[in-house]
C-alpha positions in Angstrom: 194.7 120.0 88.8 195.9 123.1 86.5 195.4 126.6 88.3 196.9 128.9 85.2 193.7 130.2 83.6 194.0 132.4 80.4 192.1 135.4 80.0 191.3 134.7 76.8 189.9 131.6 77.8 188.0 132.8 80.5 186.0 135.5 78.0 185.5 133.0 76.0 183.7 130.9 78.5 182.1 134.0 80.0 180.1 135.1 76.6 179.1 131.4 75.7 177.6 131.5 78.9 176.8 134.5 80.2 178.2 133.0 83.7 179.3 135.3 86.5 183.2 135.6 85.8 184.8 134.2 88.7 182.7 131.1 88.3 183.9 130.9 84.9 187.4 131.0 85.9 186.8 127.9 88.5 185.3 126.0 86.2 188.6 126.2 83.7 190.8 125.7 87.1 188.5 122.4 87.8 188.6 121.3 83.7 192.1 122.5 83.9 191.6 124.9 81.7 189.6 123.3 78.9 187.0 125.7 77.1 184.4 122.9 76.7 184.5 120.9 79.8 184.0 124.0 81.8 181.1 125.4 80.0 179.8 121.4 80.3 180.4 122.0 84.3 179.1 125.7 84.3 175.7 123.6 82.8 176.0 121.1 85.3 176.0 123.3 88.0 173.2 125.7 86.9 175.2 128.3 86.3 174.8 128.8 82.4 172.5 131.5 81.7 172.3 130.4 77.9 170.4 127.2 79.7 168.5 128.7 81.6 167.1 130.8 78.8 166.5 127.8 76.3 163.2 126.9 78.5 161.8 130.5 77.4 159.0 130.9 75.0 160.0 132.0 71.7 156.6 134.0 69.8 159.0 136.7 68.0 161.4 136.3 65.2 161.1 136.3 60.9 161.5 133.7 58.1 164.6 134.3 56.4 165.0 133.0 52.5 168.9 132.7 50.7 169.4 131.7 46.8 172.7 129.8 46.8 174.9 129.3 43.5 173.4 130.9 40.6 169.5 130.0 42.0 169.9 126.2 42.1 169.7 125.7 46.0 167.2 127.9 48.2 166.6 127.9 51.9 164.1 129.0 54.2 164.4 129.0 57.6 162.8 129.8 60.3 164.5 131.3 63.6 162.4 132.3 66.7 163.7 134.5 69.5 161.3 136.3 72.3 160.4 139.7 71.2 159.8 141.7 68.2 162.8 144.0 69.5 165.5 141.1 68.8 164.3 140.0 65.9 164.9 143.5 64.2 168.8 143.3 65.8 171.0 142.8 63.1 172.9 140.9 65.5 169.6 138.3 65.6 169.3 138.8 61.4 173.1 138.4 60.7 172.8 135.2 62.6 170.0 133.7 60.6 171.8 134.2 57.2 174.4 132.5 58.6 172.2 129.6 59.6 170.4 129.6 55.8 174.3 129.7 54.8 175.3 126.9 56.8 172.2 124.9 55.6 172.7 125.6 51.9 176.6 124.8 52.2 176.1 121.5 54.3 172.9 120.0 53.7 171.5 118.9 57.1 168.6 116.8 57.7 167.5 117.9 61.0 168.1 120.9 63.6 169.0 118.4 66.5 169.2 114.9 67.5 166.1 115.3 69.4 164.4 116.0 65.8 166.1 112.4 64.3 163.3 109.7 64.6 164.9 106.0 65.5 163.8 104.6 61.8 166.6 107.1 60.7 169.1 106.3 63.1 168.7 102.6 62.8 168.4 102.4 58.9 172.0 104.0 58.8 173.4 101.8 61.2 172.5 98.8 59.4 174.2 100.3 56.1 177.4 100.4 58.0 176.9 97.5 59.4 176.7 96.1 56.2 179.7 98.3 54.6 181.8 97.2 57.5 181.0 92.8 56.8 181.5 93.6 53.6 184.6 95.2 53.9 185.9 92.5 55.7 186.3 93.8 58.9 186.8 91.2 61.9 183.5 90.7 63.6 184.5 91.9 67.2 185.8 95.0 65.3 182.1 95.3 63.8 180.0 97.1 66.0 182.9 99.7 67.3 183.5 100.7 63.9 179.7 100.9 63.1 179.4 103.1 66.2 182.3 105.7 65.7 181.1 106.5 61.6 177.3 106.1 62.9 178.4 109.4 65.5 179.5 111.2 62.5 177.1 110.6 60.3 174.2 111.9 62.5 176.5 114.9 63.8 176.6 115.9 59.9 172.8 115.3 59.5 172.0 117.5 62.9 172.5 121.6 61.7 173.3 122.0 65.6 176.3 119.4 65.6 177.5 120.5 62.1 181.1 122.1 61.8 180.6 125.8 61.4 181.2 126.8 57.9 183.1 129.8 58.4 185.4 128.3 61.6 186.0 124.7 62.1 186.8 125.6 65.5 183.0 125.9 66.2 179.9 124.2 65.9 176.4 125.8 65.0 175.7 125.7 68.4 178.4 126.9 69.8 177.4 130.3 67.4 173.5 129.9 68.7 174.8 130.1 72.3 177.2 133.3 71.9 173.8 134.9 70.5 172.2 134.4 73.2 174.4 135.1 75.8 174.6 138.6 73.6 171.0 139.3 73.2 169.9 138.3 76.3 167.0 136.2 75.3 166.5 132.9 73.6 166.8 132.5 70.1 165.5 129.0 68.8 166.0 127.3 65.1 162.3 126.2 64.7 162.7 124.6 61.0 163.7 124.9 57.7 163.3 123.5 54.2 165.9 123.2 51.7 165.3 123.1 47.4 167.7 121.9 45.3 167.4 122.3 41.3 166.2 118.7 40.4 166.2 117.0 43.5 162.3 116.0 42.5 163.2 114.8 39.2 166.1 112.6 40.7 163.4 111.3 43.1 160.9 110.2 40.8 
């Protein structure tokens, strides 16, 4: 197991988590030093503050709007956080535009897998199911193949999952969980809705 820790890394794990510092430092010592795996332990272990602050009631917050390319896409979204205080930070506000951003830029479906209802997931797996046959694929390649494009389609319909626009480095979540190790409180995505110019004639 690796003992060199950077400091970099350790900060970085400390304000995703808003874990006590030297347990942020053995938890990159046990993942030898990999960001994610030791925030994944720090959660295992009850440590993460951010988790322990996503079972909090969330009554505050505002309904942010955003017109996208010349007024044919608009967004509204909703983002909840505990008290009227945080949601007049700019900290709290500069992170919601981000979010109506993101949405406009990358078109998700849902905010999380827990949102996706089984019809959904199941419909698309039987698509590339089908894509895969009739691509010729060998049949005990099938399902594998299926299961690795099916993980990437539902991480591109889940906001959470999606590649941060700004930094491919970073998912939505990961920039949910840095605000609220910074503000202190939870902040929750509670919905959105997403207009695109002609989307209802297309669907008629």
């Amino acid at each position: 197991m690796g003992n060199q820790v950077l400091p970099e890394h350790v900060k970085d794990v400390r304000e995703r988590t808003s874990a006590p510092l030297l347990d942020c430092k053995r938890a990159l010592q046990e993942a030898d030093g990999d960001v994610s795996k030791a925030i994944e332990l720090l959660k295992i272990k009850g440590l993460s503050k951010v988790e322990k602050k996503s079972s909090r009631n969330t009554p505050e917050g505002q309904v942010f709007s955003y017109i996208h390319a010349g007024g044919k896409i608009g967004i509204l979204v909703e983002v909840n956080c505990e008290t009227d205080f945080v949601a007049r930070n700019i900290e709290f506000q500069d992170f919601a535009k981000e979010v109506a951003m993101q949405i406009a830029a990358s078109d998700p479906k849902f905010i999380s897998k827990d949102d996706m209802p089984e019809s959904f997931i199941e419909e698309e797996r039987k698509i590339l199911t089908a894509q895969a046959i009739e691509s010729g694929k060998k049949p005990e390649l099938v399902e594998k193949v299926v299961e690795g494009k099916l993980n990437k389609v539902l991480q591109e319909s889940c906001l959470l999952n999606q590649v941060y626009i700004r930094d491919s480095k970073l998912k939505v979540e990961d920039l949910l969980n840095e605000l609220v190790s910074k503000l202190g409180e939870n902040v929750k995505i509670s919905r959105f809705i997403r207009y695109q110019l002609g989307e209802a004639l297309n669907n008629e």
